[in-house]
C-alpha atoms as one frame of an Amber mdcrd trajectory, in Angstrom:
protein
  55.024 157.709 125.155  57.344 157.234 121.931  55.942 155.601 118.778  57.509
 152.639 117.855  58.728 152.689 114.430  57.812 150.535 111.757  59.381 150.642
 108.113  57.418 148.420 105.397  58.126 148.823 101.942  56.969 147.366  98.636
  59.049 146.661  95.298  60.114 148.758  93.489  57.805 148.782  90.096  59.354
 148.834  87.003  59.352 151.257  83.976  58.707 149.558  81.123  54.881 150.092
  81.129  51.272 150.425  82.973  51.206 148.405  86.314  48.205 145.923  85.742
  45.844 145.135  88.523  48.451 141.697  89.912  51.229 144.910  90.019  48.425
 147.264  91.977  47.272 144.053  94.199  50.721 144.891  96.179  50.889 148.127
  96.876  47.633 148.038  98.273  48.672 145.395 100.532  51.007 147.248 101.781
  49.049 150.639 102.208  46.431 148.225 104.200  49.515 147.239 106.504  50.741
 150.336 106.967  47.166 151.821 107.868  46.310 149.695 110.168  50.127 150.285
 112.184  49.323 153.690 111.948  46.121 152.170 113.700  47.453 150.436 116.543
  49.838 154.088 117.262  53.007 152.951 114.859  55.329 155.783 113.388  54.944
 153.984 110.249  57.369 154.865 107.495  56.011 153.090 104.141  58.617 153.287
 100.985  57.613 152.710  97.126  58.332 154.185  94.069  60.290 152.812  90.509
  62.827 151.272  88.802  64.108 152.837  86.330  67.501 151.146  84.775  68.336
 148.308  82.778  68.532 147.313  79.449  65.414 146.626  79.124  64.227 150.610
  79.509  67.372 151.455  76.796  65.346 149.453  74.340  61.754 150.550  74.883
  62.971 154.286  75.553  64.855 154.001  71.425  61.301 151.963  70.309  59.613
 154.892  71.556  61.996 157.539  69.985  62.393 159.050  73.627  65.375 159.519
  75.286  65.523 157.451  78.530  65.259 159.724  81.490  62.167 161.145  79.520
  60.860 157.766  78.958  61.262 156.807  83.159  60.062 160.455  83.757  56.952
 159.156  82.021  55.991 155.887  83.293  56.740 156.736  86.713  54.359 159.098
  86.673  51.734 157.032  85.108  52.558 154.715  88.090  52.393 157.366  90.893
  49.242 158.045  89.705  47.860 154.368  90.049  49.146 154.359  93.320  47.344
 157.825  94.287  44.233 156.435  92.178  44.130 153.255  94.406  44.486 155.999
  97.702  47.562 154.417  98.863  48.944 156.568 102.501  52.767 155.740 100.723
  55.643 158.127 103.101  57.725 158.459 100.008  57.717 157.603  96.330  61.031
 156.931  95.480  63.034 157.086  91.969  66.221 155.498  91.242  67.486 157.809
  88.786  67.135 160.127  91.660  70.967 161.895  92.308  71.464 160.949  95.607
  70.311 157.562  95.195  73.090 157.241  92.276  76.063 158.852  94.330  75.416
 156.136  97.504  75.316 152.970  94.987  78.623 154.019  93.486  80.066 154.426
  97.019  78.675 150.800  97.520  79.915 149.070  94.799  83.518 150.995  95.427
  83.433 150.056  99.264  82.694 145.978  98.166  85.180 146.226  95.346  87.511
 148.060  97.733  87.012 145.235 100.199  87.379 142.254  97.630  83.837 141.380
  97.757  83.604 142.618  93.699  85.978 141.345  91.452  86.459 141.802  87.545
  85.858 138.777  85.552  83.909 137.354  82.165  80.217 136.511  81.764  79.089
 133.869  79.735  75.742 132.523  79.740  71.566 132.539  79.075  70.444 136.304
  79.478  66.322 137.090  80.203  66.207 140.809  78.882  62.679 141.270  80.629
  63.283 140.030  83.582  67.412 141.009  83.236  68.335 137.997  85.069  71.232
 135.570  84.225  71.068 131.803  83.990  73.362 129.472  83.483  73.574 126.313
  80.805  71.436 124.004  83.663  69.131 126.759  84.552  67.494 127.573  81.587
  64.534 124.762  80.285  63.288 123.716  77.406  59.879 124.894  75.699  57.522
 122.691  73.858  58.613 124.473  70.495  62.429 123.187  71.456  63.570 126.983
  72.204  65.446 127.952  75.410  63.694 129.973  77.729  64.156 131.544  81.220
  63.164 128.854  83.697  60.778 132.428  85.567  59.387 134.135  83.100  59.538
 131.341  80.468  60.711 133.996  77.771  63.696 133.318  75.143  67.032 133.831
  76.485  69.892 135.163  74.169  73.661 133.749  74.884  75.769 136.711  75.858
  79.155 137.306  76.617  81.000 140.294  78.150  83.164 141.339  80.994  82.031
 141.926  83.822  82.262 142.451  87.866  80.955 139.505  89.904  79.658 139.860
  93.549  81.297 137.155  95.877  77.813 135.554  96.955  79.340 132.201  97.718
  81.339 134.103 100.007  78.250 134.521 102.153  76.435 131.267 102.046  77.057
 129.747 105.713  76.190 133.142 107.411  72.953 133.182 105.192  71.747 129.765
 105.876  72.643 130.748 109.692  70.927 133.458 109.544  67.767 132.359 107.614
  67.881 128.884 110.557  67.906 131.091 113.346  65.272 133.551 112.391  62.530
 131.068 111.407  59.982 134.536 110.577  62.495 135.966 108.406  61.224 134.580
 104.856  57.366 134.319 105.029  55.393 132.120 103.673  57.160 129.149 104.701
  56.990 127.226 101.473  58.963 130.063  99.606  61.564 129.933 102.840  61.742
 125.867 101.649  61.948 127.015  97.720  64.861 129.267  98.595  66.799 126.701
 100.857  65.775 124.038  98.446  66.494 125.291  95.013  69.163 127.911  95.470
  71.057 127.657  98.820  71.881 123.926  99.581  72.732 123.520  95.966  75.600
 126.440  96.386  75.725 129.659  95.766  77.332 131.051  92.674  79.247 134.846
  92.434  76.582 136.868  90.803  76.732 139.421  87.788  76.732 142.782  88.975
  78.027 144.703  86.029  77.269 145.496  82.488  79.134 146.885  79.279  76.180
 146.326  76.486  74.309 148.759  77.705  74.648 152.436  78.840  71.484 153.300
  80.518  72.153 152.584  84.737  74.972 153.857  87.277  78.055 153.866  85.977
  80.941 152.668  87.789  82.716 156.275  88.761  86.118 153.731  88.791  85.666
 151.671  85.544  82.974 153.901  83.631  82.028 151.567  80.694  80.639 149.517
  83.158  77.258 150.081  84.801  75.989 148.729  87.824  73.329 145.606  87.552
  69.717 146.607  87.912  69.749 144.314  90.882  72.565 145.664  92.907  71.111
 149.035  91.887  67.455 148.504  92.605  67.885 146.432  95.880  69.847 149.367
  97.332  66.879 151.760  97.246  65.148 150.436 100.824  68.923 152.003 102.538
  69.633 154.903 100.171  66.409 156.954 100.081  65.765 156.504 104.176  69.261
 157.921 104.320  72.013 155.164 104.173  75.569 156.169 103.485  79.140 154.408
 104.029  80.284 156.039 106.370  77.061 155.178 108.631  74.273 156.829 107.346
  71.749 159.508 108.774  70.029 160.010 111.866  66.612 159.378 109.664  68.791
 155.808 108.461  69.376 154.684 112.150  65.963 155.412 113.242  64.011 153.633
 110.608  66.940 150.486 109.597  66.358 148.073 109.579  62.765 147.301 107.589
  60.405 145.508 109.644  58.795 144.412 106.342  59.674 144.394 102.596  56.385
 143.427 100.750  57.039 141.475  97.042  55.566 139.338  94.903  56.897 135.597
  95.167  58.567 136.046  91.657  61.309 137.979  93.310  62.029 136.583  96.261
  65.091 135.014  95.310  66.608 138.469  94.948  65.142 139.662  98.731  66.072
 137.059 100.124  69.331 135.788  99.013  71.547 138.323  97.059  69.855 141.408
  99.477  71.361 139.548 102.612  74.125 138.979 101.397  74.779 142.624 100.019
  74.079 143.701 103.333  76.171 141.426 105.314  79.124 143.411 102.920  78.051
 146.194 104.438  77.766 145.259 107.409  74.292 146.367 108.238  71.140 144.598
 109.552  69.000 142.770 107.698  65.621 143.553 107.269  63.155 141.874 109.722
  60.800 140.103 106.982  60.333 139.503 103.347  57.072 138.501 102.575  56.531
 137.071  99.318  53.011 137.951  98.521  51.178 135.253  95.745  49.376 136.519
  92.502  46.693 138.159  90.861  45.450 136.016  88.067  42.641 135.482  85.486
  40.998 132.408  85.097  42.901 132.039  82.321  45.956 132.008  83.671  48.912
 135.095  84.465  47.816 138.205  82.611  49.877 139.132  80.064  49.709 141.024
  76.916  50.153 138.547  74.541  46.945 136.924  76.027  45.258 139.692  75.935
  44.189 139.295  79.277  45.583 142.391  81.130  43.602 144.333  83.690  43.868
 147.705  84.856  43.032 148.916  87.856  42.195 152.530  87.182  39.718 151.207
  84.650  37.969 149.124  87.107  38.024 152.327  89.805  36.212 154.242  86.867
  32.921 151.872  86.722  33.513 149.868  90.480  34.774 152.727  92.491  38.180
 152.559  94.639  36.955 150.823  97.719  35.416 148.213  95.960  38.446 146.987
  94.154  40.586 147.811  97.000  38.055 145.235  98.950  38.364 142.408  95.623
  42.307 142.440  95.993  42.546 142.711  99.901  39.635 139.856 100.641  39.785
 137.160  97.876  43.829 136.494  97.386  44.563 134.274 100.150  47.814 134.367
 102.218  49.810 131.810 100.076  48.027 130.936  97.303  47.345 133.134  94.252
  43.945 134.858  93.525  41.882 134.846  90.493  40.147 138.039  89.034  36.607
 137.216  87.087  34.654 140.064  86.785  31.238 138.426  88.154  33.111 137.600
  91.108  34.150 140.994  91.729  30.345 142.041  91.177  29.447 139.362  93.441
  31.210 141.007  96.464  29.930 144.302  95.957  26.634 142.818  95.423  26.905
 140.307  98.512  29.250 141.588 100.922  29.645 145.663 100.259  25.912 146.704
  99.327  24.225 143.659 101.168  25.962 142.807 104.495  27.635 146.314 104.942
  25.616 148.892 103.025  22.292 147.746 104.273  23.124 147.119 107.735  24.355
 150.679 108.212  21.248 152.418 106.326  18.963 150.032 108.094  20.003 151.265
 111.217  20.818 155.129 110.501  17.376 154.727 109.203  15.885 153.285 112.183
  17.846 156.186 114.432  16.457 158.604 112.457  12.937 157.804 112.447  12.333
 156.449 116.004  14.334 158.557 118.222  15.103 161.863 115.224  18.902 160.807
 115.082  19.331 160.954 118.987  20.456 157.798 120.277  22.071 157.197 123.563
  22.378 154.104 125.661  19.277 152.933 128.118  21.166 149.992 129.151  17.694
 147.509 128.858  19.953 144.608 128.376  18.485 141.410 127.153  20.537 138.047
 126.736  20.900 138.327 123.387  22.856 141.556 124.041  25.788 139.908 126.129
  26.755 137.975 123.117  26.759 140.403 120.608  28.881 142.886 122.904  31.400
 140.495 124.016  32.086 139.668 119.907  32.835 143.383 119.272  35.104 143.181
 122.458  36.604 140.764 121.009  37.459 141.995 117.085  40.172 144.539 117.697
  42.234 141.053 119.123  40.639 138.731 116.263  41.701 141.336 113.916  45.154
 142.482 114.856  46.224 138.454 115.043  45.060 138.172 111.912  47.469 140.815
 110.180  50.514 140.473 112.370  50.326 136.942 110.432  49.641 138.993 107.184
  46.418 137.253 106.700  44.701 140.126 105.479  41.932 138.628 103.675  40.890
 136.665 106.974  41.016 140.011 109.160  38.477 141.446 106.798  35.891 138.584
 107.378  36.463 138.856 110.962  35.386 142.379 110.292  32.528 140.779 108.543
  31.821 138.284 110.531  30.480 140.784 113.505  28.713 142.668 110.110  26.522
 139.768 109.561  26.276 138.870 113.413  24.776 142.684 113.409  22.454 141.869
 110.534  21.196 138.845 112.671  20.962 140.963 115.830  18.391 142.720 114.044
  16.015 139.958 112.911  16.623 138.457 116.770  15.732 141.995 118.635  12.904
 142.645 116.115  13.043 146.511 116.429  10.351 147.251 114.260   7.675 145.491
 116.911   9.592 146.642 120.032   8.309 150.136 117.891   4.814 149.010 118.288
   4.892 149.370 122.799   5.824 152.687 124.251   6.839 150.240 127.182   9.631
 149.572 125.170  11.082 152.220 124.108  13.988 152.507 125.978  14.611 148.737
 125.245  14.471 149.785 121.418  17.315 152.834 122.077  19.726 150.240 123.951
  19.239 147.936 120.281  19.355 150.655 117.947  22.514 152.016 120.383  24.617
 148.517 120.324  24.153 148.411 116.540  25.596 151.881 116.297  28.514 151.182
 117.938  29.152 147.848 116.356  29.123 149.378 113.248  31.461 151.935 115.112
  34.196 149.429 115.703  33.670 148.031 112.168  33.911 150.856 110.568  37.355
 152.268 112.710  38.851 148.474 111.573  37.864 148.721 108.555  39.683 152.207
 107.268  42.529 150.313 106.411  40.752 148.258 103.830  38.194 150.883 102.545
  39.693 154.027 103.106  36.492 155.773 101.845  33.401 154.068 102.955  35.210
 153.702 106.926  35.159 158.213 106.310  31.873 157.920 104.937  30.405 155.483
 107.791  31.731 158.244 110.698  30.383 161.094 108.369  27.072 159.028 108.308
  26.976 158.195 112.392  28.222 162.138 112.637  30.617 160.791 115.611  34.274
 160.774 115.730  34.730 158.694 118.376  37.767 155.704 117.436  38.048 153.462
 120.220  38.567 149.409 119.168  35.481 148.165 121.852  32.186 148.883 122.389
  31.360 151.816 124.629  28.998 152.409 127.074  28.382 155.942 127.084  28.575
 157.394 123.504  26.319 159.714 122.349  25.021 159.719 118.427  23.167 162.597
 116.606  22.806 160.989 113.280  23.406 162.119 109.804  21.277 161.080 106.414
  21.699 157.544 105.772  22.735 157.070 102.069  23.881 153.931 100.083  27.430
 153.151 100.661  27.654 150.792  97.970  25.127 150.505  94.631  23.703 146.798
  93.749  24.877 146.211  90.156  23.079 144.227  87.851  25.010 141.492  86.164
  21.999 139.938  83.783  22.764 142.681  81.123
């Protein structure tokens, strides 16, 4: 039977510097989505990559004393290697410097120019260089020191003025807001749906900027070549171009995978997903993208890490004394679906401690252990079913469902502690079934095997729905229980020949 397909793709990061751990958090969100579609039989196609125009990168490229492609070259490097550090299963890492890429946003902004959905007119107004966003005169907001500053990012803005070509957004409203009404699952969560109908739409859409002469470092306009195309219109346009998207239909690769089921970004940009993407799209007359899910933050106690603060974070520094699973679990299990998460560093240690080397770690070397020295690693079910057993069964019957609910809502965090909840129910099956006095009476030994067997396989099941999470330890787990078998429920007639049983995760000490 044919896969179904399944396209999710993240933001695109951007080049100005190091991804901290709130830019990390989201790409291995994704990577846990796309894993566990790739699960449940999914072709899964799963886009990221960078960013790489703007003014912003013309500064910081001449700060540096590095030309700009070598400056992009750089960074996006640095950031591919995050992304491989964090063992993200990405399809392709995309670039938007790349040629291709270039050529087929040209052809776009010629084919909406062409059909009078660009026009040429003059910018004047509040410009955020960081976040190279306009704003206009009742935008902008006031800071405590009296200076105007970009109502996001709460930066100074700097009044510019300059020609420029302007995208007929208002053009599109009334198909947007019919659109966005009849497909309720379309902008996820729902509050950022009510921000965006709220605070944008109802109050009218206004042409947008997508054009720039002050700066030389994006696409240039092949018609009008001291212009260059805005970083949005440019950067937007990657989730068509790289799968293959062209105007005059696109690829066989483009029809399969178009459109996205998700696009994965933090609730910062939403506005740009979900109002100026549609509406690009609806130029070009192709579908829209199934979902936008605007993902919450990553945040110290302190507040949103930044380097002024000197509160920034990064993740390859915590893989280095944590290991990769272990932060992978932090970000995927304690950010909630639509509220942000905070990073402390005890709380972290308190997971691995608690959950990872506690609930997990010990219930697998407990009962490895307990394979190994009553039976020498050769387990099989005796079917001497108790009560207690009917329970416990039925439960891991029941995950794979629990589970798969869970992140077709994207609530990640609460699939993993149904994942944990059948952990600690194992844990408990232990101290109920007593194996260590069933030990004592040769009577019951075969009563002992069918315990020591339905632990095995719950940890089976946990460990199959838990390789989207932690990649590693779900390997290590099989490598431990020397058994490839990967069905969701508990079976009946599996056979184990067990490995060594070794710590999956270290207790740390936090009173030095």
């Amino acid at each position: 039977m044919e896969k179904e397909k399944y396209y999710i793709s993240t933001a695109i990061a951007y080049t100005s510097g190091k991804p901290h751990i709130g830019n990390t958090y989201e790409i291995v969100l994704a990577d846990a989505i796309a894993r566990f579609k790739r699960l449940q039989g999914y072709d899964v196609y799963f886009q990221t990559g960078t960013d790489e125009h703007g003014e912003k990168i013309e500064i910081k490229a001449r700060e540096a004393g590095m030309d700009p492609q070598a400056f992009v070259d750089e960074k996006a490097a640095g950031i591919k290697e995050i992304w491989d550090i964090m063992n993200t299963s990405y399809d392709r890492f995309v670039r938007t410097t790349d040629k291709r890429h270039e050529e087929v946003v040209q052809h776009i902004f010629k084919y909406m120019y062409d059909k009078g959905d660009i026009y040429l007119g003059k910018y004047e107004g509040w410009y955020c260089t960081p976040d190279e966003a306009f704003w206009t005169e009742t935008q902008v907001v006031e800071n405590e020191d009296g200076e105007l500053v970009c109502p996001e990012c709460g930066r100074p803005v700097e009044k510019k003025s300059e020609e420029a070509y302007f995208f007929k957004l208002s053009k599109y409203q009334k198909q947007l807001e019919e659109y966005i009404e009849s497909h309720p699952e379309f902008i996820q969560p729902v509050a950022r749906k009510n921000e965006m109908i709220n605070n944008f739409i109802k109050p009218g859409l206004q042409d947008l900027c997508v054009s720039r002469t002050s700066f030389k470092w994006g696409i240039p306009v092949d018609f009008d070549p001291k212009h260059v195309v805005y970083v949005w219109l440019d950067a937007l346009s990657n989730y068509i171009t790289f799968p293959g998207y062209d105007i005059d239909g696109g690829t066989d690769e483009f029809k399969y995978k178009w459109p996205a089921d998700l696009h994965l970004i933090g609730k910062d940009i939403i506005r740009f997903h979900t109002i100026y993407w549609p509406c690009f799209l609806m130029s070009l007359n192709v579908p829209l993208p199934k979902q936008v899910f605007g993902h919450p933050w990553l945040i110290m106690n302190d507040g949103k890490m930044s380097k002024s603060r000197g509160n920034v974070i990064y993740a390859d520094d915590l893989v280095k004394e944590f290991g990769v699973d272990a932060v992978r679990y932090y970000f995927l299990h304690e950010i909630p679906f639509a509220s942000d998460g905070v990073f402390t560093r005890d709380l972290l240690i308190e997971r691995i401690n608690g959950d990872l080397a506690n609930i997990l770690g010990n219930l697998v070397q407990r009962t490895i252990s307990m394979g190994n020295k009553y039976f020498s690693g050769k387990v099989s079910n005796k079917k001497v079913k108790e009560d207690v057993d009917n329970a416990f069964i039925h439960n891991i019957n029941r995950l794979y469902d629990k589970v798969s609910e869970k992140m077709d809502q994207l609530q990640i965090s609460d699939a993993i502690s149904e994942i944990f909840n059948v952990l600690r129910a194992s844990n408990k099956y232990i101290d109920d079934t007593t194996p260590w006095i069933l030990a004592k009476d040769d009577s019951k030994k075969d009563r002992l095997e069918t315990v020591i067997y339905n632990l095995l396989e719950s940890i089976r099941v946990c460990a199959v729905l838990l390789e989207p999470f932690l990649t590693k330890t779900s390997e290590e787990i099989f490598k431990q229980l020397s058994n490839s078998v990967k069905s969701f429920a508990f079976e009946e007639d599996n056979n184990y020949e067990l490995g060594t049983p070794s710590p999956l995760f270290m207790r740390i000490d936090n009173t030095k």
